[in-house]
C-alpha positions in Angstrom: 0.0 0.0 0.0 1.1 3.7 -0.8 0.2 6.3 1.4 1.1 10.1 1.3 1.9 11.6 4.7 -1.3 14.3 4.1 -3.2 11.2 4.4 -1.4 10.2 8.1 -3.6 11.1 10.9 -2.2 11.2 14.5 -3.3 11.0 18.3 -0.7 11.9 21.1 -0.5 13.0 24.6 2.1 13.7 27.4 2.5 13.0 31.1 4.2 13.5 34.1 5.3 10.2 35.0 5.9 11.7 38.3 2.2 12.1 38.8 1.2 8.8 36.9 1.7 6.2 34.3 1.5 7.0 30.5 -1.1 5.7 28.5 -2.4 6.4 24.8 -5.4 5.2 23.2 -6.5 5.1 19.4 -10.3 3.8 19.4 -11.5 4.7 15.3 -14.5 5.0 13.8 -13.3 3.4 11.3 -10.6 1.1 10.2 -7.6 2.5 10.7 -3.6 1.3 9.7 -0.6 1.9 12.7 2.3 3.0 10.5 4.1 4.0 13.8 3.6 4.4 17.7 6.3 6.0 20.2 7.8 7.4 23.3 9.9 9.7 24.0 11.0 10.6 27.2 13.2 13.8 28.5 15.5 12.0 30.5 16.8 8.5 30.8 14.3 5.9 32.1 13.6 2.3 33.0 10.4 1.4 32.8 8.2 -1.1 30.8 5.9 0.0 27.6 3.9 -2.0 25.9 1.1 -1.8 22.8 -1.9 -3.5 23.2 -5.0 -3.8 20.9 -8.0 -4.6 22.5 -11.0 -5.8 20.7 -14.9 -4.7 22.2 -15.9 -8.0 22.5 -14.4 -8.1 26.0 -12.0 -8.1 28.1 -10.7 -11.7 27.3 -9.6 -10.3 24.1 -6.5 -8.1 24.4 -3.7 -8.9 22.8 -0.3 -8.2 23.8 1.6 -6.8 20.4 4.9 -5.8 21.8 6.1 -5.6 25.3 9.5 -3.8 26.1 11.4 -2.9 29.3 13.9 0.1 29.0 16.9 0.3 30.7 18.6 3.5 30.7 16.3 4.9 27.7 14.6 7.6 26.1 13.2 7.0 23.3 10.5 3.7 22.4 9.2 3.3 19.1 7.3 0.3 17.5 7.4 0.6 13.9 5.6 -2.6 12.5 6.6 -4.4 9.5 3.4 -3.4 7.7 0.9 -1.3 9.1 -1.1 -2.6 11.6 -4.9 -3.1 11.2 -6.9 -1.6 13.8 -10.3 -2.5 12.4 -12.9 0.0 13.4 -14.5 -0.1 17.5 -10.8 -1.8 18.5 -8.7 0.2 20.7 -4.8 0.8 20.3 -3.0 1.1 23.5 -0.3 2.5 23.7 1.6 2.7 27.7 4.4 3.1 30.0 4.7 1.9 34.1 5.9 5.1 36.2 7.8 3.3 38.8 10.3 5.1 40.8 10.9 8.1 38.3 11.5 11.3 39.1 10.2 14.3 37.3 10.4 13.1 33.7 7.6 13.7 30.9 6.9 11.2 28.4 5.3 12.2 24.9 4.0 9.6 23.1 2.6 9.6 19.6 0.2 7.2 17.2 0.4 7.9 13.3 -2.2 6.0 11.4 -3.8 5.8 8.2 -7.8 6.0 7.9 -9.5 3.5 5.6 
């Protein structure tokens, strides 16, 4: 598939993981395509993200995509091989734990493509 990035859409948020854990959702209308999902952090960090879809049937559907624990990082992103199908009334999530970190922001970021 060829996309042109005036056709990429985008959801984002940031947070104080100071105050709380990090945690991004993408719930489309319709079908939508992950071309790229990410954290960046402004200082180093060792904490666990992970991308989950979640289907409305319940919650004995989520599915784990990726799961990483940073050591030291700042920076996360999950670039599949081919853009991932989030078909419409599933939710994207993406997140980040908080434990035991100071005053450091993350800023995470969802491109997608609408069908």
């Amino acid at each position: 598939m060829v996309w042109e990035t005036k056709q990429a859409e985008k959801s984002e948020t940031s947070q104080d993981l100071s105050a709380g854990a990090l945690s991004l959702t993408l719930t489309p209308s319709r079908d939508a395509f992950v071309h790229l999902a990410a954290i960046h952090f402004s200082g180093n960090v060792s904490q666990t993200v992970t991308v989950k879809l979640t289907s409305p049937t319940g919650a004995n559907y989520v599915f784990e995509i990726k799961s990483t624990t940073l050591s030291s990082a700042d920076d996360f992103v999950y670039e599949p091989n081919k853009p991932l199908l989030v078909p419409s009334g599933w939710t994207l999530t993406l997140a980040s734990t908080n434990s035991g970190t100071p005053a450091i922001t993350a800023y995470a970021s969802i491109v997608y493509q609408g069908r």
